[in-house]
PDB file of N, CA, C and O in Angstrom:
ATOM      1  N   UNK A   1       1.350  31.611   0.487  1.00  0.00           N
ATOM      2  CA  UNK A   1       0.358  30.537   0.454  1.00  0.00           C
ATOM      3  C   UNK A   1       0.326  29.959  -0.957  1.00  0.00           C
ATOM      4  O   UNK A   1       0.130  30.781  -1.852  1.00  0.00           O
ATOM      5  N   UNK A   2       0.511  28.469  -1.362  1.00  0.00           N
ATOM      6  CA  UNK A   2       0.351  27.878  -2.471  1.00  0.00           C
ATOM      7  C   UNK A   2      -0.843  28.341  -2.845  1.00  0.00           C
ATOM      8  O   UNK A   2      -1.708  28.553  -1.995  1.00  0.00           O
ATOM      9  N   UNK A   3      -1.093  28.596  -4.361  1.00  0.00           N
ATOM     10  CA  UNK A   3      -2.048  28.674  -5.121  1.00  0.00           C
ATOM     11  C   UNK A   3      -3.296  26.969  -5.144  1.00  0.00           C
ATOM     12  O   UNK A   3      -3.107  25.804  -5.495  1.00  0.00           O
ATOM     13  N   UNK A   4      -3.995  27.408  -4.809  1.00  0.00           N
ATOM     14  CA  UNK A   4      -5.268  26.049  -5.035  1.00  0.00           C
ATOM     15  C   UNK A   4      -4.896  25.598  -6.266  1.00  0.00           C
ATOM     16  O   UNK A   4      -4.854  26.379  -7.217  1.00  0.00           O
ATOM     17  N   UNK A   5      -4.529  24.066  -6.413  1.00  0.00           N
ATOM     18  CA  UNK A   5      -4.414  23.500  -7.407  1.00  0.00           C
ATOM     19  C   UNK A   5      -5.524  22.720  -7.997  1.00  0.00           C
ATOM     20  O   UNK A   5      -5.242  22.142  -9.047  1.00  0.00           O
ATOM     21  N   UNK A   6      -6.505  22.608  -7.627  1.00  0.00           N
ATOM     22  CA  UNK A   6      -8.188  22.229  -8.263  1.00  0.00           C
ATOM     23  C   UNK A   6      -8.270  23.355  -9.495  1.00  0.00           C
ATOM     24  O   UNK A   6      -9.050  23.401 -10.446  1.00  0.00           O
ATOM     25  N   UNK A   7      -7.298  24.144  -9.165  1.00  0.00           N
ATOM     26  CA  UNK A   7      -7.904  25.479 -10.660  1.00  0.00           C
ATOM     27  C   UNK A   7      -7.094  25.411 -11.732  1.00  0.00           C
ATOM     28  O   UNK A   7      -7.070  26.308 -12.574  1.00  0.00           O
ATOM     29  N   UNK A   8      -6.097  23.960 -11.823  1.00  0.00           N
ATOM     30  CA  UNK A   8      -5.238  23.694 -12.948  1.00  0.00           C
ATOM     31  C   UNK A   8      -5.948  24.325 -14.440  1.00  0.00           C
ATOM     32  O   UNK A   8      -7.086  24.792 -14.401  1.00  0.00           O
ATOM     33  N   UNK A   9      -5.463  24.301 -15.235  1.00  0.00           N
ATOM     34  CA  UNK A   9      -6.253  24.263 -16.709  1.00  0.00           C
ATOM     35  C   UNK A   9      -5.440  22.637 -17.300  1.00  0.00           C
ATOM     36  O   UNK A   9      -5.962  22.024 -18.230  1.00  0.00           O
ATOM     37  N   UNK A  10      -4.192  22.126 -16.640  1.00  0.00           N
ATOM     38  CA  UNK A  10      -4.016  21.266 -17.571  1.00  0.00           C
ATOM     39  C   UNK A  10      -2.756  20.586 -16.213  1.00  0.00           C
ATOM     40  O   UNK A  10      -2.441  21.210 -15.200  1.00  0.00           O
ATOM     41  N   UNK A  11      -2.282  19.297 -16.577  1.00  0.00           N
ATOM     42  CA  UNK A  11      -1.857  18.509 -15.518  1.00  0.00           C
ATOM     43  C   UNK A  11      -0.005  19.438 -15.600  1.00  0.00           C
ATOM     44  O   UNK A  11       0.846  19.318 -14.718  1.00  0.00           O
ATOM     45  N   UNK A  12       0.156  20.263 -16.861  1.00  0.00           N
ATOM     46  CA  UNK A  12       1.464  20.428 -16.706  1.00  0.00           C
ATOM     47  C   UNK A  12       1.033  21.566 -16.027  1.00  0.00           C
ATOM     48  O   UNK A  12       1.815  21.850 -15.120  1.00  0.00           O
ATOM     49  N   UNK A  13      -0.125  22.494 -16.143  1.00  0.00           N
ATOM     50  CA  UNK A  13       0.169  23.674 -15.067  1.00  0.00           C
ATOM     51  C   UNK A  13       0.664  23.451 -13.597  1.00  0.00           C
ATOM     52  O   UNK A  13       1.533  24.121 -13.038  1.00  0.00           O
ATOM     53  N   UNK A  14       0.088  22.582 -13.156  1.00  0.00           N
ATOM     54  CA  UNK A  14      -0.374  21.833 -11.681  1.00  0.00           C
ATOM     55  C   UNK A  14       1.001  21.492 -11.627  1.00  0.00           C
ATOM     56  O   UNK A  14       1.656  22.128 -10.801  1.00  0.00           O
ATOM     57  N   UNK A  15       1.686  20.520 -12.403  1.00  0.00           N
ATOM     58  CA  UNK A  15       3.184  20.238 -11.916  1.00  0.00           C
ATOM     59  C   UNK A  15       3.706  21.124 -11.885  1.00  0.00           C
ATOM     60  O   UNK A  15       4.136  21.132 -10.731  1.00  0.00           O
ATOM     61  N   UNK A  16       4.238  22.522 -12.634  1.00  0.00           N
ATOM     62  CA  UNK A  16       4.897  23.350 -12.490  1.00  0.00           C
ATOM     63  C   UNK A  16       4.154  24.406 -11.283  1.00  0.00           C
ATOM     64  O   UNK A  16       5.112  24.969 -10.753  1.00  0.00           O
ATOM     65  N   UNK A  17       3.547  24.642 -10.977  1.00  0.00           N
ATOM     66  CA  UNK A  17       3.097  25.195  -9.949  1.00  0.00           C
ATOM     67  C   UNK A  17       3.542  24.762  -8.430  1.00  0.00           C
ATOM     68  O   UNK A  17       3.787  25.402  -7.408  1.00  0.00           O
ATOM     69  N   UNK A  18       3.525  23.054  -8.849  1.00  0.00           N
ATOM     70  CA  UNK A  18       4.200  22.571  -7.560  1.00  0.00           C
ATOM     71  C   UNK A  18       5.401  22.307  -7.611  1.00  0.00           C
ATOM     72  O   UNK A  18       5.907  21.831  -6.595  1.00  0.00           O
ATOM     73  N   UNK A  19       6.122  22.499  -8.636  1.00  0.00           N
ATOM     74  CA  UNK A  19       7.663  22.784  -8.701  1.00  0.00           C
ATOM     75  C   UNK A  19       8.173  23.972  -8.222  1.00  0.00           C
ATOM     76  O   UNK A  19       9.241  24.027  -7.612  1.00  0.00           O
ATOM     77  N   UNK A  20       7.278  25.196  -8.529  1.00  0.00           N
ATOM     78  CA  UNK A  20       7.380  26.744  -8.288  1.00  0.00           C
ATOM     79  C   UNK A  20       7.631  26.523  -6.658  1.00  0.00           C
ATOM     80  O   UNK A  20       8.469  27.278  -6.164  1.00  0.00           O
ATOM     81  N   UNK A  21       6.804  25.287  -5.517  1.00  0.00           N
ATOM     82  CA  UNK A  21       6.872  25.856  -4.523  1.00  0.00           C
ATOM     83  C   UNK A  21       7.651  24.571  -3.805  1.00  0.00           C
ATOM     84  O   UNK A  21       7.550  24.048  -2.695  1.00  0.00           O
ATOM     85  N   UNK A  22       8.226  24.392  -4.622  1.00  0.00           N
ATOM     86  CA  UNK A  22       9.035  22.833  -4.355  1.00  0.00           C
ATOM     87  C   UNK A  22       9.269  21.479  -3.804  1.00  0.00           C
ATOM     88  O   UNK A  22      10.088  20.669  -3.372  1.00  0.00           O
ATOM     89  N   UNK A  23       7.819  21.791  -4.141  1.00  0.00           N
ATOM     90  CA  UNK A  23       7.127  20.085  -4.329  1.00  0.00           C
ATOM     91  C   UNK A  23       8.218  19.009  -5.200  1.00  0.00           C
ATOM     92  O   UNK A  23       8.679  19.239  -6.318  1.00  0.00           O
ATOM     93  N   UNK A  24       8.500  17.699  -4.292  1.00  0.00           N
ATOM     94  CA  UNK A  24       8.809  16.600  -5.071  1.00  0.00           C
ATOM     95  C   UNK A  24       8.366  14.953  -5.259  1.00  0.00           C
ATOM     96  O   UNK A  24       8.124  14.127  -4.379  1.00  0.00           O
ATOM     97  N   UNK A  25       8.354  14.807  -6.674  1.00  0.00           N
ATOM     98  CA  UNK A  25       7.843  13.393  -6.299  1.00  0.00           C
ATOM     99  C   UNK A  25       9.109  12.194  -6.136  1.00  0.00           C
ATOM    100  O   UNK A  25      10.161  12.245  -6.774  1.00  0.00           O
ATOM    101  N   UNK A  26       8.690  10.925  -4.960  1.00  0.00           N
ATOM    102  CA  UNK A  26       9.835  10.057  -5.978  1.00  0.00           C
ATOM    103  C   UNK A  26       9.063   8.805  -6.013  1.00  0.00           C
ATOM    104  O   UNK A  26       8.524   8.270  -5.045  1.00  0.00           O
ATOM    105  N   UNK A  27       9.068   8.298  -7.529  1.00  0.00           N
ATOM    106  CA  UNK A  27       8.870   7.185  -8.477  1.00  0.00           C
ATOM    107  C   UNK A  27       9.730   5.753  -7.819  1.00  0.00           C
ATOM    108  O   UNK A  27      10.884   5.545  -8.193  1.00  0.00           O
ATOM    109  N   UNK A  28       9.088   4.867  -6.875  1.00  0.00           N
ATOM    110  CA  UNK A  28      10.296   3.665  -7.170  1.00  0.00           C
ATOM    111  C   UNK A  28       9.698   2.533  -7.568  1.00  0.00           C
ATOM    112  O   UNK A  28       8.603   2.223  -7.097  1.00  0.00           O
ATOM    113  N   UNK A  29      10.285   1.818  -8.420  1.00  0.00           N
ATOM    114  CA  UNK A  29       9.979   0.579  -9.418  1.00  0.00           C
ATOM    115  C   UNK A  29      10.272  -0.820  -8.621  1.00  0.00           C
ATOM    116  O   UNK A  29      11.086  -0.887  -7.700  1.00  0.00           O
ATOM    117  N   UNK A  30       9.593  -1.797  -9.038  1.00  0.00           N
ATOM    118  CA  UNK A  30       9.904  -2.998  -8.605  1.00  0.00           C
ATOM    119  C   UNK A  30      10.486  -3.513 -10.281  1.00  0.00           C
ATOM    120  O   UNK A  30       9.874  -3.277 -11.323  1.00  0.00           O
ATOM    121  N   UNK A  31      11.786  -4.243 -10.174  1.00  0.00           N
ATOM    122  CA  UNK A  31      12.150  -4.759 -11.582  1.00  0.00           C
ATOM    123  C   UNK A  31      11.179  -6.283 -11.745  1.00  0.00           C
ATOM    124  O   UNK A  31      10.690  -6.729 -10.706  1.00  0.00           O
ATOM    125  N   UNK A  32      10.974  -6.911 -12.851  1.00  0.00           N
ATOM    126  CA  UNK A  32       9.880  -7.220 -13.093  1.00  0.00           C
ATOM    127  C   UNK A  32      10.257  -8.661 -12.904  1.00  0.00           C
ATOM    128  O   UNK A  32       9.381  -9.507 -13.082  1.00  0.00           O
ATOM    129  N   UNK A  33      11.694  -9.096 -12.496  1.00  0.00           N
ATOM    130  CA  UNK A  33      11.969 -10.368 -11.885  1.00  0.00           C
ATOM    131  C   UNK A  33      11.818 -10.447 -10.529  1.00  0.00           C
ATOM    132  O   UNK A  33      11.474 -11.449  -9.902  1.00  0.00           O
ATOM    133  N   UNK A  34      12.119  -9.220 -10.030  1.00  0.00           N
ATOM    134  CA  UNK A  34      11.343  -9.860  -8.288  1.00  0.00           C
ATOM    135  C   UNK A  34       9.450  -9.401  -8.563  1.00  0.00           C
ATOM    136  O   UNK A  34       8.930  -8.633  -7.753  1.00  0.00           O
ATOM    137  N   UNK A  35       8.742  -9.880  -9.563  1.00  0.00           N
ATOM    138  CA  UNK A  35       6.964 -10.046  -9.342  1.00  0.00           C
ATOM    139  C   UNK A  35       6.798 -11.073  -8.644  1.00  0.00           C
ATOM    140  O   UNK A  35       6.218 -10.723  -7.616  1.00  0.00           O
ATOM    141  N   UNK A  36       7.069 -12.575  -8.645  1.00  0.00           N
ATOM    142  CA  UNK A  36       6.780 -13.660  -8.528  1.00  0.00           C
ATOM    143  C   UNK A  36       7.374 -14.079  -7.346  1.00  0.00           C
ATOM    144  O   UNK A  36       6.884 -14.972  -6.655  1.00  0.00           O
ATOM    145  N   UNK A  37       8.733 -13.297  -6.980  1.00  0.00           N
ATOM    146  CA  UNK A  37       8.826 -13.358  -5.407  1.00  0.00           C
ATOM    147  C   UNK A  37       8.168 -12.509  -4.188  1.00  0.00           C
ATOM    148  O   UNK A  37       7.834 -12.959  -3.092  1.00  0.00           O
ATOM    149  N   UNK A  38       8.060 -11.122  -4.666  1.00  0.00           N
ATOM    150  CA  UNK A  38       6.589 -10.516  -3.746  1.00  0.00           C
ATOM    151  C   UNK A  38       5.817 -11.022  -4.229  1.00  0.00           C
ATOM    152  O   UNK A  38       4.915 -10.422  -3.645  1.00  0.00           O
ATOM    153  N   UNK A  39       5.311 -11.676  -4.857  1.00  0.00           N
ATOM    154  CA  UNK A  39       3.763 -11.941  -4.475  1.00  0.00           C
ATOM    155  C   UNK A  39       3.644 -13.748  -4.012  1.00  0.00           C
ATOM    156  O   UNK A  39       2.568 -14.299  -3.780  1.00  0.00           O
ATOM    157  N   UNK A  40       4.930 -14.405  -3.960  1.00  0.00           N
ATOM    158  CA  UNK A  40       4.619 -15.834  -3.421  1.00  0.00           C
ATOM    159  C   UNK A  40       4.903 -15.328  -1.685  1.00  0.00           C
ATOM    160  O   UNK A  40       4.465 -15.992  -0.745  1.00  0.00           O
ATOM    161  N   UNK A  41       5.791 -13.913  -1.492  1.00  0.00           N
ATOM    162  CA  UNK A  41       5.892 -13.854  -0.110  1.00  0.00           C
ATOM    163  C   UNK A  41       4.559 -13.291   0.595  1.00  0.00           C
ATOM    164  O   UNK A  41       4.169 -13.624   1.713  1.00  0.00           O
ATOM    165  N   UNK A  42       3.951 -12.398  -0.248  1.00  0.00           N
ATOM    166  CA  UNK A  42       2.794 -11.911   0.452  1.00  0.00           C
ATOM    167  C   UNK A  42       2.140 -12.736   0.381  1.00  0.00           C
ATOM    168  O   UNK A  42       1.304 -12.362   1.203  1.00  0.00           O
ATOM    169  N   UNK A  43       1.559 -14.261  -0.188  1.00  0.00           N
ATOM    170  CA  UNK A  43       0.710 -15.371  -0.224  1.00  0.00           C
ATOM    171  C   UNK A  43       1.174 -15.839   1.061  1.00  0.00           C
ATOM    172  O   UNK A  43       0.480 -16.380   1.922  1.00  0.00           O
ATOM    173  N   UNK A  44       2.205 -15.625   1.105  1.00  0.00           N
ATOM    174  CA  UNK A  44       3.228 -16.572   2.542  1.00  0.00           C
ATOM    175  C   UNK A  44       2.520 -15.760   3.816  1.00  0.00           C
ATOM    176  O   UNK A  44       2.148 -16.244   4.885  1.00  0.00           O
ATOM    177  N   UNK A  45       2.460 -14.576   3.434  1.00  0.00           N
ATOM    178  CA  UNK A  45       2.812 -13.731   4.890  1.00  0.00           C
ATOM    179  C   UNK A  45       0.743 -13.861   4.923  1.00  0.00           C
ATOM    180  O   UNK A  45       0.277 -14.151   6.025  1.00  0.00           O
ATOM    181  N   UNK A  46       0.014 -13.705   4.088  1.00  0.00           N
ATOM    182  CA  UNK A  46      -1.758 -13.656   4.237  1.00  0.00           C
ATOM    183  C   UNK A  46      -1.956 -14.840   4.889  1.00  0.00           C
ATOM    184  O   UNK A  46      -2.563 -14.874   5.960  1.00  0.00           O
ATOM    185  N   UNK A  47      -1.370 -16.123   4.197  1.00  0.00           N
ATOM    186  CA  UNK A  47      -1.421 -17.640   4.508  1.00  0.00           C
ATOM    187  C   UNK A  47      -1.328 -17.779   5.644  1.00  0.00           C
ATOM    188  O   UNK A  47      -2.362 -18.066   6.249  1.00  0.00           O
ATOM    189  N   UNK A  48      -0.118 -17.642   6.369  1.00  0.00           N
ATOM    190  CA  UNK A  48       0.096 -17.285   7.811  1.00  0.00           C
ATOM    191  C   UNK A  48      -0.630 -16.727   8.598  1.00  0.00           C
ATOM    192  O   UNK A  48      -1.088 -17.313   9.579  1.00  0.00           O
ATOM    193  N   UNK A  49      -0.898 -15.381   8.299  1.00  0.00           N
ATOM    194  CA  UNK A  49      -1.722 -14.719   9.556  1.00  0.00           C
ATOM    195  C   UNK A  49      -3.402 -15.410   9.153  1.00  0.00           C
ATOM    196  O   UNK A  49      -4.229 -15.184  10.037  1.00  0.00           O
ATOM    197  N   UNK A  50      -3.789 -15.992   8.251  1.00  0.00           N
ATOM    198  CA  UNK A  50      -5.425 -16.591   8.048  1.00  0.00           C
ATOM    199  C   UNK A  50      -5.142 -18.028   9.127  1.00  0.00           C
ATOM    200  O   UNK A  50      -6.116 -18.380   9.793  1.00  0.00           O
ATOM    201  N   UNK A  51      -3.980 -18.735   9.265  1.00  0.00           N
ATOM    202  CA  UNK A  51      -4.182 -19.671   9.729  1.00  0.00           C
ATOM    203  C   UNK A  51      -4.074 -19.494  10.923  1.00  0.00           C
ATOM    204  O   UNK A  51      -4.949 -20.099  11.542  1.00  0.00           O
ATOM    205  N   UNK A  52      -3.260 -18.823  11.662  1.00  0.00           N
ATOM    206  CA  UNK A  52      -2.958 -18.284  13.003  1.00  0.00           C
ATOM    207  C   UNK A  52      -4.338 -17.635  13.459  1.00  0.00           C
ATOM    208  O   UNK A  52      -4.653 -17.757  14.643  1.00  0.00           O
ATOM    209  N   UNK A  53      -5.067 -17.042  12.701  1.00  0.00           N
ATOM    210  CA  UNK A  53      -6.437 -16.556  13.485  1.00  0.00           C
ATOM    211  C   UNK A  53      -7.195 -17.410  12.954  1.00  0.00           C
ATOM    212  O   UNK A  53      -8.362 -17.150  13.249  1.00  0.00           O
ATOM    213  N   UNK A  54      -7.080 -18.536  12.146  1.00  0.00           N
ATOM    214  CA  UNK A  54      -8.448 -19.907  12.491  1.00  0.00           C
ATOM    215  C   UNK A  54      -7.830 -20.739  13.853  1.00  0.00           C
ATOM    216  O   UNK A  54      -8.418 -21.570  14.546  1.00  0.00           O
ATOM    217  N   UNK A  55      -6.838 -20.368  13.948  1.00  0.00           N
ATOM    218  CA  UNK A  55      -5.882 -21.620  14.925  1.00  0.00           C
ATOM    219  C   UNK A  55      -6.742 -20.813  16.257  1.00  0.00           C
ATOM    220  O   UNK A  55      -7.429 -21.434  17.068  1.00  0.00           O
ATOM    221  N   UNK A  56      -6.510 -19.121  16.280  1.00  0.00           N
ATOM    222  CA  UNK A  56      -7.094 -18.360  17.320  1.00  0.00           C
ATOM    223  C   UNK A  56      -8.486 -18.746  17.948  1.00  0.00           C
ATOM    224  O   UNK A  56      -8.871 -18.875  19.111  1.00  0.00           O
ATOM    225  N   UNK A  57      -8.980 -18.855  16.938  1.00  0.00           N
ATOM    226  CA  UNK A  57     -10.666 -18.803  16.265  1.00  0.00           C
ATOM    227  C   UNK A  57     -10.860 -20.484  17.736  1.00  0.00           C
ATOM    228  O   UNK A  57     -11.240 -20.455  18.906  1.00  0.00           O
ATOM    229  N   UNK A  58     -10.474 -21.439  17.022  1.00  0.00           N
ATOM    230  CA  UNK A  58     -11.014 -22.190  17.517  1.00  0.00           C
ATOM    231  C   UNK A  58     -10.245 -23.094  18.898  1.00  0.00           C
ATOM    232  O   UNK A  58     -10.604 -24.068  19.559  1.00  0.00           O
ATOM    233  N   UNK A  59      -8.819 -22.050  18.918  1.00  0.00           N
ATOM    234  CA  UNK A  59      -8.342 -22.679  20.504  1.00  0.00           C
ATOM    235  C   UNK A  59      -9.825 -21.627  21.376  1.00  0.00           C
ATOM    236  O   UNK A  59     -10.588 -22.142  22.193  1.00  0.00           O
ATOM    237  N   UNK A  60      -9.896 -20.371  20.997  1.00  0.00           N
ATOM    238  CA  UNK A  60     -11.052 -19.701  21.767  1.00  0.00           C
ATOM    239  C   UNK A  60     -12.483 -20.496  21.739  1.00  0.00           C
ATOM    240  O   UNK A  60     -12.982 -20.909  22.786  1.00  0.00           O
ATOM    241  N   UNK A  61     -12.957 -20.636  20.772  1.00  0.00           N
ATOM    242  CA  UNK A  61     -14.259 -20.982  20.886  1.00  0.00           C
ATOM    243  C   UNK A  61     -14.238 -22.775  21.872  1.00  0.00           C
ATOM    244  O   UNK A  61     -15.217 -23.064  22.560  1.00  0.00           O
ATOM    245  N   UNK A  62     -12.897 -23.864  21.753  1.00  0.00           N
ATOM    246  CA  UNK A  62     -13.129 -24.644  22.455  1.00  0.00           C
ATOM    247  C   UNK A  62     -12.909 -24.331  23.717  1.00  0.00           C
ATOM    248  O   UNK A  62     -13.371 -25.123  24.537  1.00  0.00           O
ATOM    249  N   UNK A  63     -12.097 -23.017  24.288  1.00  0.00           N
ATOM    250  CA  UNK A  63     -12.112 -23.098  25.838  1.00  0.00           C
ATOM    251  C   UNK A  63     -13.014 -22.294  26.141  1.00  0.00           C
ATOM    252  O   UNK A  63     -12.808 -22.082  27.336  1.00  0.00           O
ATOM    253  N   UNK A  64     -14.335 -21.401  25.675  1.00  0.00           N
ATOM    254  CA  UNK A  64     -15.100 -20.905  26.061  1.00  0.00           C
ATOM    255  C   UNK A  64     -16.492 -22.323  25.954  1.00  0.00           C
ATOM    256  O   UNK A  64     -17.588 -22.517  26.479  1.00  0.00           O
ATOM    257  N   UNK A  65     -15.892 -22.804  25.278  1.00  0.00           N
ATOM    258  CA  UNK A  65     -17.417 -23.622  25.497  1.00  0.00           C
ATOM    259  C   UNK A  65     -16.876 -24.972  26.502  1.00  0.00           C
ATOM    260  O   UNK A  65     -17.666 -25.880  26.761  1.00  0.00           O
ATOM    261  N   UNK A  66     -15.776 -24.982  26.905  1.00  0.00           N
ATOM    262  CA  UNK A  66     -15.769 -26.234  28.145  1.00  0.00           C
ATOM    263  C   UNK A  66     -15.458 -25.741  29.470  1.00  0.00           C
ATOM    264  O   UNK A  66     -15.422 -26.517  30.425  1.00  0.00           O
TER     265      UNK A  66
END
């Protein structure tokens, strides 16, 4: 049974403890020239689904009210 890691004394105990039971992390980076293309695509992809559920919004509300 892993040792409770709340009882670290310090952040390197805690990593080596979870190295002892072979714990791994993995780190992945975005390089800092694609910033401006994720985030004009996720504007793209929010943009989209906000307009598609006002488009929802009010094809519903006009065929419930005629």
């Amino acid at each position: 049974m892993p040792p409770a890691y709340t009882d670290c004394d310090s952040i390197k105990a805690c990593v080596d403890a979870l190295a002892q039971v072979d714990y791994r992390q993995r780190v992945t980076y975005q390089t800092a020239d694609n910033f401006w293309t994720l985030q004009w695509a996720e504007t793209g992809v929010f943009l989209g689904l906000a307009v598609a559920l006002g488009a929802l919004c009010v094809w519903w509300t006009r065929r419930r009210l005629s």
